[in-house]
N, C-alpha and C positions, 0 to 999 in steps of 0.2 A: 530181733534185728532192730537196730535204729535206725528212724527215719531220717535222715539231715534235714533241721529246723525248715531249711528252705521249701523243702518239698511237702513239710507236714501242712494242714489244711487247719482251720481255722478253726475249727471246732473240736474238743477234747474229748466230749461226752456228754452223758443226760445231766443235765444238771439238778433239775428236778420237775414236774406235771404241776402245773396250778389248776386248781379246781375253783370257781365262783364260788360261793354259798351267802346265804342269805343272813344266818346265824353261825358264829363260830361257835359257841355252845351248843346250839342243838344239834351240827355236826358233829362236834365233838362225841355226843354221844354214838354215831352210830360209827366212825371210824377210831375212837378211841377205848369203847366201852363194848360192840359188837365186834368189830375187826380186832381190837387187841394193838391197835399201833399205839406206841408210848407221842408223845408230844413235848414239846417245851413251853416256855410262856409265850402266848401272844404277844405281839408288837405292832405298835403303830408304825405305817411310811407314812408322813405325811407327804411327802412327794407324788407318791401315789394315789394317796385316797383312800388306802384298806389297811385293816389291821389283818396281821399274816399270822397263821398256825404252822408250824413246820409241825411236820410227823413222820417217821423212818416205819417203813416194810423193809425190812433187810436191809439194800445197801439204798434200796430207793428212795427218794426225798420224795412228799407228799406239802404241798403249801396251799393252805385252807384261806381263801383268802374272802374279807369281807368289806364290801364297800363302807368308807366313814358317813358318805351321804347318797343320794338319790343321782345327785350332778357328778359324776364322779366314773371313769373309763367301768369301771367294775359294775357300779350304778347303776351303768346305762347298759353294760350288757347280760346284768341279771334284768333289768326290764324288757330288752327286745327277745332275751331267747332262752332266758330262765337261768336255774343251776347247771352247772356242770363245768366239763374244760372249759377253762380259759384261756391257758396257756400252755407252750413246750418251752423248757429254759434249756440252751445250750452253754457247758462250760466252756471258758475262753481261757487262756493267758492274759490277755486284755484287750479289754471292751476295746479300748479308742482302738488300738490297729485294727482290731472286727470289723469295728465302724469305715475305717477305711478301706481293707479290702472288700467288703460287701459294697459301699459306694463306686469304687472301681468297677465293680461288676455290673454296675448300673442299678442294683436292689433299692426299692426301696425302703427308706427307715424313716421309724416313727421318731426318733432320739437319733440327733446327731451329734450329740456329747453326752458321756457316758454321765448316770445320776446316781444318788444314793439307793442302794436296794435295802431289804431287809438282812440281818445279822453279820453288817459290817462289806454287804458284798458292793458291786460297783455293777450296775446294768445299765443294759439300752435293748427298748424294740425295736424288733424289722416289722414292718407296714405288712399285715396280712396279704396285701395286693400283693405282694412280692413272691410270696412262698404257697400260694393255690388255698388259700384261705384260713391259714390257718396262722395264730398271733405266736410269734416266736420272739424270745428273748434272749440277751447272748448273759451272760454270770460271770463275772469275775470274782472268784472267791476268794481269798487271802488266806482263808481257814482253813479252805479244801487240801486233803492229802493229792499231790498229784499235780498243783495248780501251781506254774510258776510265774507271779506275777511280776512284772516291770513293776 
């Protein structure tokens, strides 16, 4: 059944889990070379601060991400709480109306205009305060099957 645009909500799907690490190669080994997930080439955001691993388990996106420096959102939260999640990335249609209905709702956001993400995508975070602790991102993908972006 379709939903009328109107009533559909703001979020399309997993976009994909970002994991911290500390090395993208030494990761690499245990989820490319023990788990068996294929990867593509790293990438720098300098926007962000990390260079990113994407890695596909089935349909699931897996993004290895590692801080450029010590000062740096990833940086800083590989120093207070070690490896591990980082992130949940929500796909969108697009970021900027996310950004606006989640402001309507009073949420707060880390990014109140949408930035460059990694592989051409377009992001923004919601403020962990918003969401019960946990750092969420909205994806705008243009590549994505499924994603119709404005």
């Amino acid at each position: 059944m379709q939903v009328p645009e109107k009533l559909q909500g703001v979020v399309r799907g997993l976009h994909h889990v970002a994991i911290a690490v500390q090395s993208l190669e030494t990761s690499r080994e245990f989820y490319g070379d023990a788990l068996g997930l294929p990867a593509a080439e790293p990438e720098l955001v300098p926007g962000q601060g990390v260079r990113v691993l994407v890695m596909s388990a089935g349909d699931v996106r897996l993004e290895l991400v590692e801080p450029t420096s010590p000062d740096t959102p990833v940086g800083r939260f590989l120093e207070k709480r070690g490896p591990g999640i980082h992130h949940l990335a929500w796909r969108v249609d697009s970021v900027e109306d996310a950004i606006g209905v989640l402001r309507s709702h009073g949420v707060r956001m880390i990014d109140l205009t949408p930035q460059p993400g990694s592989h051409g995508t377009i992001v923004a975070f919601v403020h962990p305060a918003a969401t019960g602790g946990v750092l969420m991102e909205l994806v705008e993908d243009p590549g994505q099957d499924g994603n119709h972006a404005h």
